[in-house]
C-alpha positions as CSV (number, residue, x, y, z in Angstrom):
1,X,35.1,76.3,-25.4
2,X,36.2,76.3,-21.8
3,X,40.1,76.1,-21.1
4,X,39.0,72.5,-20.0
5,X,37.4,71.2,-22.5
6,X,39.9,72.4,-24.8
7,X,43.1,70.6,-22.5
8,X,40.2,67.4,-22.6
9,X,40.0,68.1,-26.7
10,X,43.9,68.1,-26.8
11,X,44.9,65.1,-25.3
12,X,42.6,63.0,-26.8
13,X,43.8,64.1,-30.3
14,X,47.4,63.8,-28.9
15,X,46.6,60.6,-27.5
16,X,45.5,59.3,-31.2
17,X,47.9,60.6,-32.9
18,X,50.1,58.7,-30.6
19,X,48.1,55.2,-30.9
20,X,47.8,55.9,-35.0
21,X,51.5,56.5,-34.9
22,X,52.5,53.2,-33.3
23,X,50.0,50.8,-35.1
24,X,51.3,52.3,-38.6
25,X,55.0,52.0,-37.4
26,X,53.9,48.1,-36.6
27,X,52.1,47.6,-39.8
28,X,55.1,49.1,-41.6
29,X,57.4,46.6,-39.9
30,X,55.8,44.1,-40.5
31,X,55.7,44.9,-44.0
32,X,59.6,45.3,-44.5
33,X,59.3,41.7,-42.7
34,X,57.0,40.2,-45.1
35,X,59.9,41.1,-48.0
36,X,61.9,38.4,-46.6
37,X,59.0,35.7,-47.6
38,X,60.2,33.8,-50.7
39,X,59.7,34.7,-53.8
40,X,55.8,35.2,-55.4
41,X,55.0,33.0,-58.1
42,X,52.3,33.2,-60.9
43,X,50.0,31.0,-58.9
44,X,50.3,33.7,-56.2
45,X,49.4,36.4,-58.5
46,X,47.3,35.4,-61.2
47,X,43.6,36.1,-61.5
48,X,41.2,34.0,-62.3
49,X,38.5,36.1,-63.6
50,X,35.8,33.2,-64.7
51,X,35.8,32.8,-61.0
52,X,32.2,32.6,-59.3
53,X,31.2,35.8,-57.3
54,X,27.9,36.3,-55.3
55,X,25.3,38.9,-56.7
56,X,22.0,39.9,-56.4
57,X,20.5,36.6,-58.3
58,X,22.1,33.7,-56.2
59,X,19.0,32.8,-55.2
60,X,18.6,31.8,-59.3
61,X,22.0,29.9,-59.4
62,X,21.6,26.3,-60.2
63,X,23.9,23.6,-60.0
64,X,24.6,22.7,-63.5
65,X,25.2,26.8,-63.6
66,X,27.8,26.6,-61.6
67,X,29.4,23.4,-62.7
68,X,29.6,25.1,-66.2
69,X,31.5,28.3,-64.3
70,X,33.3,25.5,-62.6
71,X,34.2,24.3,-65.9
72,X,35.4,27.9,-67.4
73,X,37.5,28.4,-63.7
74,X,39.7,25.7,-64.8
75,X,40.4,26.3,-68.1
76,X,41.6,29.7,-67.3
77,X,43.6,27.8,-64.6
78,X,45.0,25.4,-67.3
79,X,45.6,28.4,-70.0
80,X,47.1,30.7,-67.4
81,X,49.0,28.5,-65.0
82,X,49.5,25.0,-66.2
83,X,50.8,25.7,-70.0
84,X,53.0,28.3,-68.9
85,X,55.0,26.1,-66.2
86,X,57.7,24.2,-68.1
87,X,58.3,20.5,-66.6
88,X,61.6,20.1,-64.8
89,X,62.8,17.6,-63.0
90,X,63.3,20.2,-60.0
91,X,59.6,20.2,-59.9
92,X,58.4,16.9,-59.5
93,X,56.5,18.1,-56.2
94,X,55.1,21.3,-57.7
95,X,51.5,20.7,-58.0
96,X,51.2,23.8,-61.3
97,X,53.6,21.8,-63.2
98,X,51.8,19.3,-65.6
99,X,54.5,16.3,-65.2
100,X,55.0,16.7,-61.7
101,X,54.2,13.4,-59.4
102,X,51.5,16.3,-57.4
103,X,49.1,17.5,-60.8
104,X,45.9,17.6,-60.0
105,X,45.4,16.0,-63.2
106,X,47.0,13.3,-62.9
107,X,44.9,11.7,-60.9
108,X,41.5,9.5,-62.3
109,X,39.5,12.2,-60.5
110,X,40.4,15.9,-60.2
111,X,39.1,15.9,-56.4
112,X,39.4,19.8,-56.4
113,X,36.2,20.0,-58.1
114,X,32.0,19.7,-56.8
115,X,31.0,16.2,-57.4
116,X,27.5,14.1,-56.5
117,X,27.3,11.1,-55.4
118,X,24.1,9.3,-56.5
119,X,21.9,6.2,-55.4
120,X,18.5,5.1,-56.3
121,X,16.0,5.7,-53.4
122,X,18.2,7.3,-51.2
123,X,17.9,7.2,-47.2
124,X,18.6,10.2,-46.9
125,X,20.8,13.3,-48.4
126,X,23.6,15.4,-47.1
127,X,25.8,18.6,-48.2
128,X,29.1,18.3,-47.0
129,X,31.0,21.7,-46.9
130,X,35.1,21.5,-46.8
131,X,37.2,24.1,-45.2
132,X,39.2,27.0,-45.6
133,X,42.7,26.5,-48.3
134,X,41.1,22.9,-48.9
135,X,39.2,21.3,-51.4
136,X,35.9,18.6,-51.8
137,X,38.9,16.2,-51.6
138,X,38.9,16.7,-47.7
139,X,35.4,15.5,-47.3
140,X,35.9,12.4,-49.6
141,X,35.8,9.8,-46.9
142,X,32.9,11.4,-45.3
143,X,31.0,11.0,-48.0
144,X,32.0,7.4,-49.4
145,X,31.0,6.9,-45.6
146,X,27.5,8.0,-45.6
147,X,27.2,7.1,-49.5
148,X,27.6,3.2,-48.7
149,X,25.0,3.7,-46.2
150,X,22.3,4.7,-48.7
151,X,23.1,8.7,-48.7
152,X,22.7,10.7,-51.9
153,X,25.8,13.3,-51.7
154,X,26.9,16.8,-52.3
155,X,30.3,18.3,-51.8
156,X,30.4,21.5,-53.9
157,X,33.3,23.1,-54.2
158,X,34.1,26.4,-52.8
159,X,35.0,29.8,-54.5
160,X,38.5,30.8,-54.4
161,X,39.5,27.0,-53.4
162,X,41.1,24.1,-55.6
163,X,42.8,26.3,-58.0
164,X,45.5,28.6,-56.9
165,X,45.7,30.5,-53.7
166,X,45.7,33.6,-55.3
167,X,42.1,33.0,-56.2
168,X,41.6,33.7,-52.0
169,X,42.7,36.7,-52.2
170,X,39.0,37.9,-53.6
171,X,36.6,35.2,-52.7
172,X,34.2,36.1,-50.0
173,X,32.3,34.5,-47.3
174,X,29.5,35.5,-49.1
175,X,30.5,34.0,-51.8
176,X,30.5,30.7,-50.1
177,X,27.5,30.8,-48.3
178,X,25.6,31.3,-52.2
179,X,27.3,28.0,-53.6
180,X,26.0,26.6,-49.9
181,X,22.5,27.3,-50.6
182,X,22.5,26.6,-54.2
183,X,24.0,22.8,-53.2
184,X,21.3,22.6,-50.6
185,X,18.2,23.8,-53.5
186,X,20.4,21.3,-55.6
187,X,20.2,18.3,-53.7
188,X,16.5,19.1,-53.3
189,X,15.5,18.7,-56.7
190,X,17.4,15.6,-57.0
191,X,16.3,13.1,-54.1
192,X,12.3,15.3,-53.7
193,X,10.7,16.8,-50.3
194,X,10.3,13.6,-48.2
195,X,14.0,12.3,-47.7
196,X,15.5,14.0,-44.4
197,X,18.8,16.2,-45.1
198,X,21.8,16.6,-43.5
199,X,24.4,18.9,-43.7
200,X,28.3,18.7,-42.8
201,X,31.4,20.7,-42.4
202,X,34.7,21.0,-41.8
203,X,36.4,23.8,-40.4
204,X,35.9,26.7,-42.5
205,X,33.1,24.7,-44.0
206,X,31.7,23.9,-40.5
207,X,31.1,27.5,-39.8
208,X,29.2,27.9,-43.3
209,X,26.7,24.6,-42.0
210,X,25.9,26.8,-38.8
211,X,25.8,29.9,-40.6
212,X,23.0,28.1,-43.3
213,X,21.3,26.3,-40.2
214,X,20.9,30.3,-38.6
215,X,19.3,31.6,-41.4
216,X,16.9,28.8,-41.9
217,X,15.3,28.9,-38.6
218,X,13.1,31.6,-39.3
219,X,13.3,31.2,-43.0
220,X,10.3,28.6,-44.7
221,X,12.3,29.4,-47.7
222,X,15.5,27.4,-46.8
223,X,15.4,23.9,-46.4
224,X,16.2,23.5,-42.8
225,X,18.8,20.5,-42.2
226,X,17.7,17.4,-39.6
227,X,21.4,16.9,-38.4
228,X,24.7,18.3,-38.4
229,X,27.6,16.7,-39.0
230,X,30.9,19.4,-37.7
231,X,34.6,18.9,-37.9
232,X,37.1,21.1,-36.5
233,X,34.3,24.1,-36.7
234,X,36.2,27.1,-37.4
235,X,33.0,29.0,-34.8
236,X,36.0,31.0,-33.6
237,X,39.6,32.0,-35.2
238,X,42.5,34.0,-33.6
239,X,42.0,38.1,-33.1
240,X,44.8,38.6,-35.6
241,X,42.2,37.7,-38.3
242,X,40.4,40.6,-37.5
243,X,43.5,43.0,-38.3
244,X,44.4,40.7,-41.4
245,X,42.8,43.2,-43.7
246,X,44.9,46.0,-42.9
247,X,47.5,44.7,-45.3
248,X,45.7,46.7,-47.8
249,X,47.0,50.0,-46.4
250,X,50.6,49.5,-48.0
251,X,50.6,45.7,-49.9
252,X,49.1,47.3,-53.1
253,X,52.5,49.3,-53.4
254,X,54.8,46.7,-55.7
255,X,57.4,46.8,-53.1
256,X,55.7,45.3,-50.1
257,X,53.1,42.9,-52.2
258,X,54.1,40.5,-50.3
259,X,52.5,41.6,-47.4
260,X,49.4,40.8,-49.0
261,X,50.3,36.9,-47.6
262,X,50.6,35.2,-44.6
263,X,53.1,32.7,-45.6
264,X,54.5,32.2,-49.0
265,X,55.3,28.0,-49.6
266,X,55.8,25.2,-52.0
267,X,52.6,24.1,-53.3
268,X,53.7,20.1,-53.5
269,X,50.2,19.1,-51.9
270,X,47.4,18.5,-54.6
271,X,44.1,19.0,-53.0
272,X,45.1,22.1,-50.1
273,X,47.0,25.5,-50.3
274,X,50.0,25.7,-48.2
275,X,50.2,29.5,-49.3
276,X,48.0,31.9,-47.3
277,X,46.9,35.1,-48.1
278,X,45.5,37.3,-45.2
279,X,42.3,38.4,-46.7
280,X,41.4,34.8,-46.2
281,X,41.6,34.5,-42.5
282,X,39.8,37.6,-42.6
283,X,37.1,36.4,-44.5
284,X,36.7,33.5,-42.0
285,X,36.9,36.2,-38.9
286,X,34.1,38.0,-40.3
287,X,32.1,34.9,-40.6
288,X,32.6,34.0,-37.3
289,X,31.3,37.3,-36.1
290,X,28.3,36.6,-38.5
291,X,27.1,33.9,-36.6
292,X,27.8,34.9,-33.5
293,X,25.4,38.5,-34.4
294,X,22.9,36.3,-35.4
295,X,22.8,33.5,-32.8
296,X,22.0,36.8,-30.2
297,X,19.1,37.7,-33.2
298,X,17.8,34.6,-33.6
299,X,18.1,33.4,-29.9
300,X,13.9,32.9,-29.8
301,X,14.1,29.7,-32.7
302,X,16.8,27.7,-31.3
303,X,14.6,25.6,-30.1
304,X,14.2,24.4,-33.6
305,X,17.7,23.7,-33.6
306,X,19.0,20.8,-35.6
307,X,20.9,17.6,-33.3
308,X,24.4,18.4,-33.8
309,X,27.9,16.3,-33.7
310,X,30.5,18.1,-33.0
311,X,34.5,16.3,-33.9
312,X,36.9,18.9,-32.3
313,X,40.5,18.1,-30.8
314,X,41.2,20.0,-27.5
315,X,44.4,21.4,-28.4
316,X,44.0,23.4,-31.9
317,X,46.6,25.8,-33.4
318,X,43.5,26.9,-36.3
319,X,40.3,27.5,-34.1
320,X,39.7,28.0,-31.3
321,X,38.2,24.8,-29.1
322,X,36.8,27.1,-26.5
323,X,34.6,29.1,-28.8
324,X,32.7,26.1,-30.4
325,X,31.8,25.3,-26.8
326,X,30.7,29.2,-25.9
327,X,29.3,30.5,-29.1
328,X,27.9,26.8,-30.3
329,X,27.0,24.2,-27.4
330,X,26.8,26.5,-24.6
331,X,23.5,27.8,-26.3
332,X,21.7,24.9,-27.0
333,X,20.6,23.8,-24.1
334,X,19.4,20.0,-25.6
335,X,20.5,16.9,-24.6
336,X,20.6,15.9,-28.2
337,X,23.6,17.4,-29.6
338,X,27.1,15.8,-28.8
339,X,30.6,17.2,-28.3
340,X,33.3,15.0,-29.2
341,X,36.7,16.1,-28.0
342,X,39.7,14.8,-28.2
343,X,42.6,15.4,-25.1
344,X,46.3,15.3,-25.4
345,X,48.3,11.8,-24.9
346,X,48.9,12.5,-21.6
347,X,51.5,9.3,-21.6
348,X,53.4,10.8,-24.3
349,X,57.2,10.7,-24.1
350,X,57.1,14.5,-24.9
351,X,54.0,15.5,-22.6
352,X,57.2,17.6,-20.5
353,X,57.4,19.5,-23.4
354,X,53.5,21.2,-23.9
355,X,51.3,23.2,-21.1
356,X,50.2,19.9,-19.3
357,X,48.5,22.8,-16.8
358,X,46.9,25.0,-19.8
359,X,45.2,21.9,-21.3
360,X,43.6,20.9,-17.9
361,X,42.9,23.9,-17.2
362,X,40.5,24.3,-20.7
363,X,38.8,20.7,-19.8
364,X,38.0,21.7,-16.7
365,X,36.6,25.5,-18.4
366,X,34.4,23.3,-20.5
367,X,33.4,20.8,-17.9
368,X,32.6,23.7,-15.1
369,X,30.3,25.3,-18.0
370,X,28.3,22.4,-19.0
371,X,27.5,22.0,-15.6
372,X,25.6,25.0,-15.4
373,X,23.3,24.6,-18.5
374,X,19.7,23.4,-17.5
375,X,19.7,21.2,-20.3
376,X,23.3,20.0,-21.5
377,X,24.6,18.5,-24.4
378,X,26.4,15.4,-24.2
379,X,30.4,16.2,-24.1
380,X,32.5,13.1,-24.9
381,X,36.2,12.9,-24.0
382,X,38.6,10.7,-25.6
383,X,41.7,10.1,-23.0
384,X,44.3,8.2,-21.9
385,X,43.4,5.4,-19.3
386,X,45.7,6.9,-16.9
387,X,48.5,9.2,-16.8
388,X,50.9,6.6,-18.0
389,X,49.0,4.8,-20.7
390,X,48.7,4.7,-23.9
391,X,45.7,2.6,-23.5
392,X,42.3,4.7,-24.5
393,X,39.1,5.5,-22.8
394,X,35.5,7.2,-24.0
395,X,34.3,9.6,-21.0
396,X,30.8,11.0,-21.6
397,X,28.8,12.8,-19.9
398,X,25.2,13.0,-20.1
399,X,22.5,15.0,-19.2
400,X,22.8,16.5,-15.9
401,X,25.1,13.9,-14.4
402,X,28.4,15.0,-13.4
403,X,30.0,11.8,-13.0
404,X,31.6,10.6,-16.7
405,X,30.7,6.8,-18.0
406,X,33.7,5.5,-19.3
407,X,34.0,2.6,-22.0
408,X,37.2,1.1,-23.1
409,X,38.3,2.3,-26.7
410,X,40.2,-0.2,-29.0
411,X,42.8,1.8,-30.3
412,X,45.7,3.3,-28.0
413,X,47.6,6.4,-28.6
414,X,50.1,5.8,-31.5
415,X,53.5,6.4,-30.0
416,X,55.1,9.7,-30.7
417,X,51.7,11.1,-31.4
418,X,51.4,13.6,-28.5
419,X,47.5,15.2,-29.8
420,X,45.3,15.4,-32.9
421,X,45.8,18.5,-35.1
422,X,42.8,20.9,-36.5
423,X,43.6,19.4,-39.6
424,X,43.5,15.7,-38.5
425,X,39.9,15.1,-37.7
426,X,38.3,14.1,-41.1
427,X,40.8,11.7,-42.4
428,X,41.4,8.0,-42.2
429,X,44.6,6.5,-41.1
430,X,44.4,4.7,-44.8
431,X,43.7,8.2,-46.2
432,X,46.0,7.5,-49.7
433,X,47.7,11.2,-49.4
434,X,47.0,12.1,-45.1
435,X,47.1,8.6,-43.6
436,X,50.0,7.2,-42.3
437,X,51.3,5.5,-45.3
438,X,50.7,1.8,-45.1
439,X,47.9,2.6,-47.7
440,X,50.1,5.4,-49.9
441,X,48.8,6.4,-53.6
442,X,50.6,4.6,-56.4
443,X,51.1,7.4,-58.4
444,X,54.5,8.4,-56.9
445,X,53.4,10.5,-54.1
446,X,54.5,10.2,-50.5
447,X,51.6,10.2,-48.1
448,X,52.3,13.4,-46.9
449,X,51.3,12.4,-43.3
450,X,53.3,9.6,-42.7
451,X,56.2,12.3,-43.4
452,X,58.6,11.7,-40.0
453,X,61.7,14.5,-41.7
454,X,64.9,14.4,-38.8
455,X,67.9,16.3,-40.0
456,X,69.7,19.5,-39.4
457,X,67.0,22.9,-39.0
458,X,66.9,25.6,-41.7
459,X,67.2,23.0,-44.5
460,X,63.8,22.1,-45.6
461,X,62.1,24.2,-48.3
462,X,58.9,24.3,-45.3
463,X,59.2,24.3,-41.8
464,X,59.4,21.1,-40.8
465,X,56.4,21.4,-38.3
466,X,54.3,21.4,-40.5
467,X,55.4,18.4,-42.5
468,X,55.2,16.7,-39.1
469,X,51.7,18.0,-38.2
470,X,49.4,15.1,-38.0
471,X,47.3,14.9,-40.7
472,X,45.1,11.8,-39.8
473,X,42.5,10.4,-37.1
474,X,44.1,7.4,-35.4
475,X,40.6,7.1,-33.6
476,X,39.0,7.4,-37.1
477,X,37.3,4.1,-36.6
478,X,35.7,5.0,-33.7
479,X,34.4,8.6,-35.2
480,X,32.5,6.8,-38.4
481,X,30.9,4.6,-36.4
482,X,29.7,7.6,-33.9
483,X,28.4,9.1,-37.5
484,X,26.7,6.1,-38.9
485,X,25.5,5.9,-35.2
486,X,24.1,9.4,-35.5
487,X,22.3,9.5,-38.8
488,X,20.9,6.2,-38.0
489,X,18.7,7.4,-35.3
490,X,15.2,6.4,-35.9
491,X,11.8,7.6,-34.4
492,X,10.1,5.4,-32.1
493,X,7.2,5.8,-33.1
494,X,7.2,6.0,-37.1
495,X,10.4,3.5,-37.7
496,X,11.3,5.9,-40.0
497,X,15.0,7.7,-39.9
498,X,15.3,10.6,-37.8
């Protein structure tokens, strides 16, 4: 080896060694950090080994299958969890404790499992997918939405989710995508080959529709869906998801377990984790790269590509808005698919107080894009009127005009509500649990998003950010009609729904 080659050799190993050094010192930091989370509870740490995992006959997995593993998941979750919590009156907004105001079983329905909802001769069928710490309970008005319109529907629940969140710690996107097609073979056998399918998705669950949709292009084998039906579509999540794994280097030690999570709260909502553990977000970055490895495969059949609506707000603290628009919209280039955003209150007493600049600047991103597609999709703004309004408008534009056609909209900003959330898009204002609380549950339960807490900082149990995050759709009215609108489409021709 020449003298330099070997000098080359050297610092290149030095400079590794220096690199390895400083990640490890981070990771450990982080990790005396994560000791300051509160304490772990049994729903953080409990297994639940009835649990479904994927295998090598998924393709064999029927519904009724699952819905009997379904049925074994929970009564390890009652035998584990809910008869060894003791009822207090300290409790009372502790979903694992049987007499709290928050127990899943309370309620007439346990909304954490699958359910179906039937009709004779129905119009048409759709699978709707929930997201990512949620439950079939976030897709609930969806489907009572598209059931009253004639709509046989599915919403199966997903591994890992409506149980406790340490059940994410070993569910797998692979996991998820097997229960996805065993709903879709499901709702096959129930409503036969001739009525059209659909297939829907929040978040998480939006990413699973797109994933499915990719891998039935060039498969006869899968049912290919008609329309989609996306909310929030997690096509993009932030880079620290892709480091999220690396927890495992020091998290199986008993002294930094906690490192294992990403936050550590109160479970006092019935139907969503508030706890997070990493591998989760992990799971959901390695999905996203999924799809975007097989949208570059599988560039040649997206012609066959299913119309799409698209619910997304512009500012999103989950996803990331920008990447539904690059690795979704920007590649099909058909006039047919729609892009619903929705901006910032620009009137807002507290627009001083958020990036005004960084907001405009990721419209105008998205606008200066579309323009360059041969054939765009339809993007759909919903805005203020004007700078100092609360009065809203619809701006769409179509095709290849540049110029937006703008239509009043009914309902104005609600005041103090300065933008949607990622977890808003899906949910009525009347929502009994997530709407604003003029149509709370009975049972004792605040509506946890009409939840306004002022009072001195470092008090609350959670941060009170995310009690005040919005957890509803004040424009809900105007996004089911835009969905009846959209599966209503018939063909000219036949008069038969498209």
């Amino acid at each position: 080896m020449s003298n330099r080659r070997y000098k080359t050799v050297k610092w290149v190993s030095l400079l590794i060694i220096i690199l390895t050094s400083i990640v490890f010192t981070i990771i450990l930091v982080r990790a005396f950090d994560a000791r300051n989370l509160p304490d772990l509870q049994l729903w953080h740490s409990t297994i639940l080994t009835e649990e479904f995992r994927s295998g090598t006959s998924d393709n064999q997995l029927t519904f009724q299958q699952y819905i009997e593993i379904e049925n074994r998941v929970f009564d390890e979750l009652d035998k584990k969890i809910f008869s060894q919590t003791e009822e207090d009156t300290d409790t009372s907004t502790n979903r694992y404790v049987k007499g709290s105001n928050v127990h899943p079983g309370r309620f007439t329905r346990n909304w954490n499992r699958s359910y179906e909802l039937t009709t004779t001769q129905p119009k048409a069928a759709v699978v709707l997918l929930h997201g990512l710490t949620d439950s079939p309970y976030s897709m609930r008005t969806i489907a009572n939405i598209l059931h009253e319109q004639g709509f046989y529907v599915l919403v199966p629940r997903m591994p890992g989710h409506g149980t406790i969140p340490s059940a994410l710690r070993h569910a797998t996107w692979q996991d998820w995508m097997a229960v996805t097609k065993m709903a879709v073979r499901h709702m096959r056998t129930v409503v036969g080959k001739d009525v059209p399918f659909y297939l829907g998705g929040y978040s998480n669950g939006g990413a699973l529709a797109v994933k499915y949709t990719l891998e039935s292009l060039p498969d006869d084998h899968l049912e290919r869906p008609e329309r989609l039906l996306l909310f929030s579509p997690a096509m993009g999540v932030t880079r620290f998801a892709a480091i999220a794994s690396w927890h495992k280097l020091l998290s199986d030690i008993p002294y930094f377990r906690k490192f294992e999570w990403e936050s550590i709260q109160p479970e006092y909502d019935p139907f969503k984790y508030n706890s997070f553990p990493k591998m989760a977000g992990h799971q959901s970055f390695s999905l996203a790269g999924e799809i975007t490895r097989q949208f570059d495969e599988n560039a040649e059949h997206l012609a066959h590509w299913p119309a799409t609506l698209t619910f997304q707000s512009l500012i999103d603290s989950t996803v990331l808005t920008r990447s539904v628009v690059e690795q979704l919209y920007n590649r099909l280039e058909t006039e047919k698919n729609e892009l619903v955003l929705y901006d910032v209150n620009r009137a807002n007493q507290l627009a001083g107080f958020f990036p005004q600049k960084k907001s405009m600047h990721e419209l105008d991103t998205i606008l200066s894009q579309r323009a360059t597609l041969p054939s765009p999709y339809t993007l759909t703004l919903i805005t203020n009127l004007h700078g100092n309004s609360l009065e809203t408008v619809v701006r769409s534009w179509r095709g290849t005009f540049n110029e937006a056609i703008e239509q009043p909209l009914s309902t104005p900003w609600p005041r103090g509500v300065y933008s949607l959330s990622h977890v808003a898009i899906p949910f009525s204002p009347d929502d009994p649990y997530y709407g604003d609380g003029r149509h709370s549950a009975t049972n004792g339960i605040p509506a946890l998003g009409a939840l306004s807490p002022r009072g001195e900082k470092d008090t609350l149990l959670v941060p009170a950010q995310q009690l005040m995050r919005l957890r509803h759709n004040p424009f809900f009215d105007d996004l089911k009609s835009r969905i009846i609108e959209f599966c209503f489409v018939h063909d000219q021709q036949s008069g038969t729904l498209k």
